[in-house]
N, C-alpha and C positions, 0 to 999 in steps of 0.2 A: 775351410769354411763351407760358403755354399757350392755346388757343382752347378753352375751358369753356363750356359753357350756351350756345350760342349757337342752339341746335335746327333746325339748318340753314340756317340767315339766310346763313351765307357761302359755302356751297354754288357752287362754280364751275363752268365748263364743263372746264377741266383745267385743267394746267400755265400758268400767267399770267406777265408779267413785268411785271404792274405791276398797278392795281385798275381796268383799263379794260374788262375782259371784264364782264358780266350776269351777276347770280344765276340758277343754273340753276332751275328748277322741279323740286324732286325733295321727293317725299314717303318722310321718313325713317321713318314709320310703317310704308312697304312692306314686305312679309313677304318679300319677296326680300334684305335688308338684316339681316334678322334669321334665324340660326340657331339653329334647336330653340326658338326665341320666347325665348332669352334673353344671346346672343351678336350684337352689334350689328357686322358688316362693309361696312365702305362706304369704300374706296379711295381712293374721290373727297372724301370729306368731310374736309374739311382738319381736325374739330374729336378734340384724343384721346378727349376726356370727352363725350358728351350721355347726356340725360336718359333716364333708364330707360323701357323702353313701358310697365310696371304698375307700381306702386307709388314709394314717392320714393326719391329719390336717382341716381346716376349711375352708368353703366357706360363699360366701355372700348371705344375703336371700334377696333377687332382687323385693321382694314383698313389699320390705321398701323405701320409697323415700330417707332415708341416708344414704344406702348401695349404691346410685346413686350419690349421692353428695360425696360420701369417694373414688368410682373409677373416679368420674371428677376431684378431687382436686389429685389424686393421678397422672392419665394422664397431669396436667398443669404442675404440678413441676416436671413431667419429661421433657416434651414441653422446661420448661423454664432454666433445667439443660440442656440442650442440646444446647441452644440457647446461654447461657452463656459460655458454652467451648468452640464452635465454633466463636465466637466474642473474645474470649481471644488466640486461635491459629494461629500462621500464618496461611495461605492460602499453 
């Protein structure tokens, strides 16, 4: 399913067709990876979700097109819960 917590363990060199290539050495810590210290972009890293740099919990790695399609779909259905209470309330 999705690749979660995995804190760069599957880290590859690119594009694979199978699990014969080596984990790359990449320190996901790097501040080059991290915009404004709180947006995590990293292309290569196959994972949607790691682990936050400060405090607990997970962010989105921005460097994936489905971490893009999970905060659009996440922004519509609030758009459309919104839309729907306000058309069920009086005025």
């Amino acid at each position: 399913m999705f690749r979660v917590g995995q804190g760069g363990s599957r880290l590859r060199d690119g594009p694979t067709s199978g699990a014969a290539s080596p984990p790359v050495n990449v320190n996901v810590d790097d501040d080059r990876y991290w915009k404004l210290g709180q947006f995590y972009v990293n292309p290569v890293d196959p994972a949607l979700f790691v682990e936050k740099r400060f405090g607990i919990g997970y962010t989105c790695n921005f460097g994936r097109p489905a971490a893009w399609v999970l905060i659009g779909a996440f922004v519509a259905l609030s758009v459309a819960a919104f839309v729907a209470v306000s058309l069920v309330l009086p005025a």
